[in-house]
C-alpha positions as CSV (number, residue, x, y, z in Angstrom):
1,X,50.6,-48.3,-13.1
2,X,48.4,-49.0,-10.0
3,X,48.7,-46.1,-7.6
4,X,48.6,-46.7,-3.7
5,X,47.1,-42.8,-2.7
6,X,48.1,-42.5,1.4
7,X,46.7,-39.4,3.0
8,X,49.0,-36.9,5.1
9,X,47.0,-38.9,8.3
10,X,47.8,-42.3,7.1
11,X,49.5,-44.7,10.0
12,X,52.4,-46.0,7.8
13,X,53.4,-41.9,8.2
14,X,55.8,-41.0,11.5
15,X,55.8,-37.1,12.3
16,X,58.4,-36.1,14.7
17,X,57.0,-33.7,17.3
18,X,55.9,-29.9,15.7
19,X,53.5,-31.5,13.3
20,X,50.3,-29.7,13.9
21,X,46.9,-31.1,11.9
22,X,44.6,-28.5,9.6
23,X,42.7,-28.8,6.7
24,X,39.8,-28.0,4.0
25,X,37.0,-28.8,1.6
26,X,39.7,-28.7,-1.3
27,X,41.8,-31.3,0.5
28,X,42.4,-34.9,0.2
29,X,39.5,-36.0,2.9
30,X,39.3,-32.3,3.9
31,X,42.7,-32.7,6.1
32,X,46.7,-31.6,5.9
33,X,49.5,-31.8,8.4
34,X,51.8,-29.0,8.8
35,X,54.6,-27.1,10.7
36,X,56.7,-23.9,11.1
37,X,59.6,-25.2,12.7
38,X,62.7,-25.3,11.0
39,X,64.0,-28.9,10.2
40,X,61.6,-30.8,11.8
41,X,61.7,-34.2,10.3
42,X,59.0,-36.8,8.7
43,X,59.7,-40.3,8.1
44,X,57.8,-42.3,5.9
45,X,58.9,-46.0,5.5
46,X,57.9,-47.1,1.7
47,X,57.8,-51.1,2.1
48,X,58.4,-52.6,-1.3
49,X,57.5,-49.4,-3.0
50,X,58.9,-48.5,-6.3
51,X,57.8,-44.3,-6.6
52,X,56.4,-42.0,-4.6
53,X,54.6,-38.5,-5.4
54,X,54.2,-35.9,-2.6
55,X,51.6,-33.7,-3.0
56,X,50.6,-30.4,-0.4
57,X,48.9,-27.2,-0.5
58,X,50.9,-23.7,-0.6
59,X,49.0,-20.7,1.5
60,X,48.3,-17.7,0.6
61,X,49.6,-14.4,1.7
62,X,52.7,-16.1,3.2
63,X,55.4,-13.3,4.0
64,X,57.9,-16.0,3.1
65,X,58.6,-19.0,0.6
66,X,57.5,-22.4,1.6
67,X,60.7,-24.5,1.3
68,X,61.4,-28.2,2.1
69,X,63.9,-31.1,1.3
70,X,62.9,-34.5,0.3
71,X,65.7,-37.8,0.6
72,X,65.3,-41.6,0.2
73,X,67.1,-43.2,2.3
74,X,70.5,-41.9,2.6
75,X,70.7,-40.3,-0.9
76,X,71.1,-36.4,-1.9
77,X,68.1,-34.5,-0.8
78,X,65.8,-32.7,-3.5
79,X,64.8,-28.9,-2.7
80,X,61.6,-27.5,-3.1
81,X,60.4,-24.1,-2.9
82,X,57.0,-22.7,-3.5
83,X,55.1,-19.8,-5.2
84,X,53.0,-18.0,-2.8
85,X,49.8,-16.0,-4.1
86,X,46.6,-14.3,-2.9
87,X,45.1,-17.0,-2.6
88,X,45.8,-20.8,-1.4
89,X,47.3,-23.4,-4.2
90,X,46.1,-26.9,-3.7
91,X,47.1,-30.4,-5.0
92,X,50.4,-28.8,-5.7
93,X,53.4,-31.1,-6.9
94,X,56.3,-31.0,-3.9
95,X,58.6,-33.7,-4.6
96,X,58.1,-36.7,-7.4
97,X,61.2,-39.6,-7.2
98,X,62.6,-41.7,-9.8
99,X,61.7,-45.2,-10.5
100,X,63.0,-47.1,-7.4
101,X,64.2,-50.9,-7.2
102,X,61.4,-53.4,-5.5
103,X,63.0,-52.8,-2.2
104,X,62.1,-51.4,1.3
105,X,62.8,-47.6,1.3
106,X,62.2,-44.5,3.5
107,X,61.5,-41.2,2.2
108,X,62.6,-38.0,5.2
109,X,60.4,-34.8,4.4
110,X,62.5,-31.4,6.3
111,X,60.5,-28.1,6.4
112,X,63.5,-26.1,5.4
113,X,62.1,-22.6,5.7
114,X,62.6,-20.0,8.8
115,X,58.9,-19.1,9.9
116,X,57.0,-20.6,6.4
117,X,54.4,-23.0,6.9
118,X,54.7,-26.5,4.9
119,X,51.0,-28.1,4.4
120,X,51.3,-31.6,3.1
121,X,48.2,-33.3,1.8
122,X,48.5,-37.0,0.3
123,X,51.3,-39.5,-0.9
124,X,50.8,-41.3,-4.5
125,X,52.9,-44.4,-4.1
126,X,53.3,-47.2,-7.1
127,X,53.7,-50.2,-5.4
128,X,55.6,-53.9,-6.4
129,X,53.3,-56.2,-7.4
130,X,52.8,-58.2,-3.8
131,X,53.0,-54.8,-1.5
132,X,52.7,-55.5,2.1
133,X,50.4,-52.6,2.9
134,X,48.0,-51.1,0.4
135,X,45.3,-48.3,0.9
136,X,42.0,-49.1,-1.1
137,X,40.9,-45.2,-2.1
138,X,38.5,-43.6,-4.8
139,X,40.2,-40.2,-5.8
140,X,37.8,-37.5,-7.6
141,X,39.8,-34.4,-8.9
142,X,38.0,-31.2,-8.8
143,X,39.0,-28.1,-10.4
144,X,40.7,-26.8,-7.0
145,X,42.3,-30.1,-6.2
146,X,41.8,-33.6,-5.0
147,X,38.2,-34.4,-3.7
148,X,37.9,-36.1,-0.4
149,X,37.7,-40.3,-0.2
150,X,37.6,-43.0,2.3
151,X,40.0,-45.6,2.3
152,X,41.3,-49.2,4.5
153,X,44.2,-50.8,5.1
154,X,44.6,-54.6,4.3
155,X,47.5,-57.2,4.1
156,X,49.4,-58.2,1.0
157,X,46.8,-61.1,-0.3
158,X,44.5,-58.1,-0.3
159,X,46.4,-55.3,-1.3
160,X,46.8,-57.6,-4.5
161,X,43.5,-58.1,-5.4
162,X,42.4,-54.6,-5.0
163,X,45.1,-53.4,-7.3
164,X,43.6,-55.8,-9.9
165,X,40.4,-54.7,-9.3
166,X,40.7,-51.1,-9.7
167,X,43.2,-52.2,-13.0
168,X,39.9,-53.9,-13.8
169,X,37.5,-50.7,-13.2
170,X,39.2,-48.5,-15.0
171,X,40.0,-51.0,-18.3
172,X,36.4,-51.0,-18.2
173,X,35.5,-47.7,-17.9
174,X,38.1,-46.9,-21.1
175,X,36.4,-49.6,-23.0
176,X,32.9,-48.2,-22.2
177,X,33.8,-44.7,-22.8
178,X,35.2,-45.4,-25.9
179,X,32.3,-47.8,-26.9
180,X,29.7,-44.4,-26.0
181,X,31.8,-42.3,-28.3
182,X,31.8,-44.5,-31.1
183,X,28.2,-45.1,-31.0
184,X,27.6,-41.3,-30.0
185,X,30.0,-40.5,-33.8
186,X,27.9,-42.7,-35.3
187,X,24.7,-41.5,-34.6
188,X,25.8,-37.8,-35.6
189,X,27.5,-39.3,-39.0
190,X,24.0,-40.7,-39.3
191,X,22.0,-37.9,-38.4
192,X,24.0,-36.0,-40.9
193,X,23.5,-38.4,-43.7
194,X,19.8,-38.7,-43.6
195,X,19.5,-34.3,-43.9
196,X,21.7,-34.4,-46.7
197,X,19.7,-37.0,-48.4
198,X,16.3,-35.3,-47.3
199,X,17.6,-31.9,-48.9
200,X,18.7,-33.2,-51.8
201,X,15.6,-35.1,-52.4
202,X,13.6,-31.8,-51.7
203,X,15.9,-29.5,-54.4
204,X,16.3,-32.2,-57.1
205,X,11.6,-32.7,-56.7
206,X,11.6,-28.9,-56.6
207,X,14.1,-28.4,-59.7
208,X,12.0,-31.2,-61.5
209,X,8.7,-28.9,-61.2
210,X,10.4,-25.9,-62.3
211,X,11.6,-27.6,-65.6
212,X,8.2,-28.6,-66.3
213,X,6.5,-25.2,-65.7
214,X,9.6,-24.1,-68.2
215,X,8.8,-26.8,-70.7
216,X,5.3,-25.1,-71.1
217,X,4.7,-22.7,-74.1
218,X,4.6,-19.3,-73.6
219,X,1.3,-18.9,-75.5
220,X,-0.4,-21.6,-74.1
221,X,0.1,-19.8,-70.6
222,X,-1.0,-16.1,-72.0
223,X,-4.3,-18.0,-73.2
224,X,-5.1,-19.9,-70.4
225,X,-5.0,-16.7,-68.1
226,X,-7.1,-14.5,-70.9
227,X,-10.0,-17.7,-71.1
228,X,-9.8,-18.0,-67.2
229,X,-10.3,-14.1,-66.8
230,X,-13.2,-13.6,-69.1
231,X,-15.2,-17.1,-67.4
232,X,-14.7,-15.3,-64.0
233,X,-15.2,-11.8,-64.4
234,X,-17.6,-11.9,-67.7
235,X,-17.6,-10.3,-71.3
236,X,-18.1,-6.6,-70.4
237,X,-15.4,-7.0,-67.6
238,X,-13.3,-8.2,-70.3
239,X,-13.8,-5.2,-72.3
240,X,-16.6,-6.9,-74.5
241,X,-20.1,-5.0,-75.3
242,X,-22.0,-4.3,-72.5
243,X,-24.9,-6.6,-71.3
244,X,-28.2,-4.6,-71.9
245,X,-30.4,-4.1,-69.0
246,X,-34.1,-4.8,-71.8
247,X,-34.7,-7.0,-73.8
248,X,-34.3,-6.4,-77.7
249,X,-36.5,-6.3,-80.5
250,X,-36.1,-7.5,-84.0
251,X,-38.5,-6.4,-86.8
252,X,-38.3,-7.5,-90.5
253,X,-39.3,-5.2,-93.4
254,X,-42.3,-4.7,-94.9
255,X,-43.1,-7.5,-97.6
256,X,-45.6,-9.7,-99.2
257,X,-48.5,-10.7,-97.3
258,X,-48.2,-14.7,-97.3
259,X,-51.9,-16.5,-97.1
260,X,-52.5,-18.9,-94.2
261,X,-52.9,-22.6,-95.6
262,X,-54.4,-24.7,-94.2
263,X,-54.9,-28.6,-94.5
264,X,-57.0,-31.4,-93.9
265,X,-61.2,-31.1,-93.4
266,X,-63.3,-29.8,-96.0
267,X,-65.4,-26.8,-96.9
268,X,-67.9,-25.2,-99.7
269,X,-67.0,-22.6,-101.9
270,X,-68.5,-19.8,-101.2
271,X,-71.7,-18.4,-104.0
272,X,-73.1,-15.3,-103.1
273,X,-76.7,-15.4,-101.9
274,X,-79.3,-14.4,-104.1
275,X,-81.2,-11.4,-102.4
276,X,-84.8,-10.0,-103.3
277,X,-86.7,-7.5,-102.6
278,X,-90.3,-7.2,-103.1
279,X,-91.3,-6.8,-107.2
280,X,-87.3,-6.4,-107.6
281,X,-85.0,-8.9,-109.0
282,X,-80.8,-8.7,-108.5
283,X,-78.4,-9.2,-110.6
284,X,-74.6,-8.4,-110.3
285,X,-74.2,-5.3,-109.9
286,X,-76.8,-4.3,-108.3
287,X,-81.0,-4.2,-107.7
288,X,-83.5,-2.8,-110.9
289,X,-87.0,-2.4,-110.7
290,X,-88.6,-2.4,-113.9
291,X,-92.4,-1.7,-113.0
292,X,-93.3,0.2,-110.4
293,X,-95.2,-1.9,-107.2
294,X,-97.6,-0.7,-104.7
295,X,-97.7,-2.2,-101.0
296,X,-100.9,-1.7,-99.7
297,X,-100.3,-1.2,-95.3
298,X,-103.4,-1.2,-93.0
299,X,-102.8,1.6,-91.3
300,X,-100.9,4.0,-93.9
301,X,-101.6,5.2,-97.5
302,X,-99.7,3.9,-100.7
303,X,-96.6,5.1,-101.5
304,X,-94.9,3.9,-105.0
305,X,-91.2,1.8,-104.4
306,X,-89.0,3.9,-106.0
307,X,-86.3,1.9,-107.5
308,X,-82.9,2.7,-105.7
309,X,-79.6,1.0,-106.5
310,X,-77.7,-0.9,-103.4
């Protein structure tokens, strides 16, 4: 359904006299129209119309009930009666018809109430499908009510073709809402996907080094560690004999003495000179002197050689 949203200052609206004109921020374009006379009438003529929604605000600290009486045409009026609070209620729900033939109709609004004020904001009408007056209107609902919007009024031909268009506008703003979520679900599905597949790749590598460090002997490990320790730290670190700070020397035991050889060259054996001495001859063993010599010096007298043994 294509709604047709006329505010409370619309022209297809008549007020009888006692209508007086308010409004705020949290109203359809920030205005209202209301009274505190008792049964003072409003006449709104529907042309072709087929529902209608009234819609108004209910102030706060009334002292009494807001209560009103809404009739099409010349049928049984509907009674309303608001809820006062505190504080003011907006966009609230005053009277909402039944489906109506395609036929002209007029709605009569009577504030029923002795001293209550009746604040009524906007009309949402559904039109047939060639209405003779239409109201082209953006509507934004806040979380206090219905945001303010502009709005014209145009023939039938155009009334028409701005229902299709906002039919139009908000087909496509489905269709492209939906199309964002889809692609939105997707990309999360994805997202999810690839850290699944990144963990698992990580545990099932990591659970693959760990059975190979297992596979390992034992032994193998312990001797590794022990040949590693004693390269770093040395052999007396490892509890080996201690490295001395001279050096050592070896001697062997006494033995044979070994002669020298030697090779290559030549020699002469060796024959024992034969000494002499004057009127002495040598033999092995020693010097004799048989007869006795005398050595006659210049300057000294003669003394005998007296033999002597060497």
């Amino acid at each position: 359904w294509v709604f047709l949203v006329l505010d409370d200052r619309d022209a297809a609206i008549v007020y009888s006299t006692g209508w007086g004109q308010a409004g705020s921020g949290n109203e359809f374009n920030s205005t209202t129209t209301h009274t505190t006379t008792w049964e003072r009438l409003q006449r709104i003529e529907l042309l072709l119309g087929t529902k209608i929604t009234v819609y108004g605000t209910i102030a706060g600290s009334l002292t009494r009930k807001p209560t009103s009486s809404y009739a099409i045409n010349t049928g049984t009026a509907t009674n309303f009666e608001g809820d006062p609070g505190l504080t003011a209620k907006y966009n609230q729900v005053f009277f909402d018809s039944p489906v109506l033939p395609a036929a002209e109709h007029t709605l009569t609004i009577t504030n029923t109430g002795a001293d209550a004020e009746l604040f009524l904001d906007l009309f949402m009408v559904i039109p047939v499908d060639t209405p003779r007056m239409t109201t082209d209107v953006t509507m934004t609902m806040t979380a206090s009510g219905l945001a303010s919007s502009s709005g014209t009024t145009a023939g039938s031909s155009d009334g028409s073709s701005t229902g299709a268009a906002q039919k139009s506008s908000n087909t496509a703003a489905i269709v492209g809402g939906i199309i964002g979520a889809l692609a939105l679900l997707v990309l999360l599905v994805g997202g999810v996907m690839f850290y699944r597949k990144s963990r698992n790749r990580w545990q099932s590598t990591t659970a693959q080094l760990v059975n190979i460090l297992l596979s390992i002997p034992f032994w193998i490990v312990i001797l590794t560690t022990f040949t590693d320790n004693w390269n770093t730290k040395g052999a007396s670190n490892a509890g080996g004999p201690p490295t001395p700070l001279a050096p050592q020397f070896q001697s062997a035991g006494w033995g044979q003495p070994q002669m020298a050889q030697h090779t290559g060259g030549s020699y002469t054996p060796y024959t024992e000179p034969q000494r002499q001495y004057a009127n002495s001859t040598y033999t092995t063993g020693g010097y004799s002197q048989a007869t006795p010599a005398q050595t006659i010096c210049p300057s000294f007298d003669l003394y005998p050689a007296a033999p002597f043994d060497l």
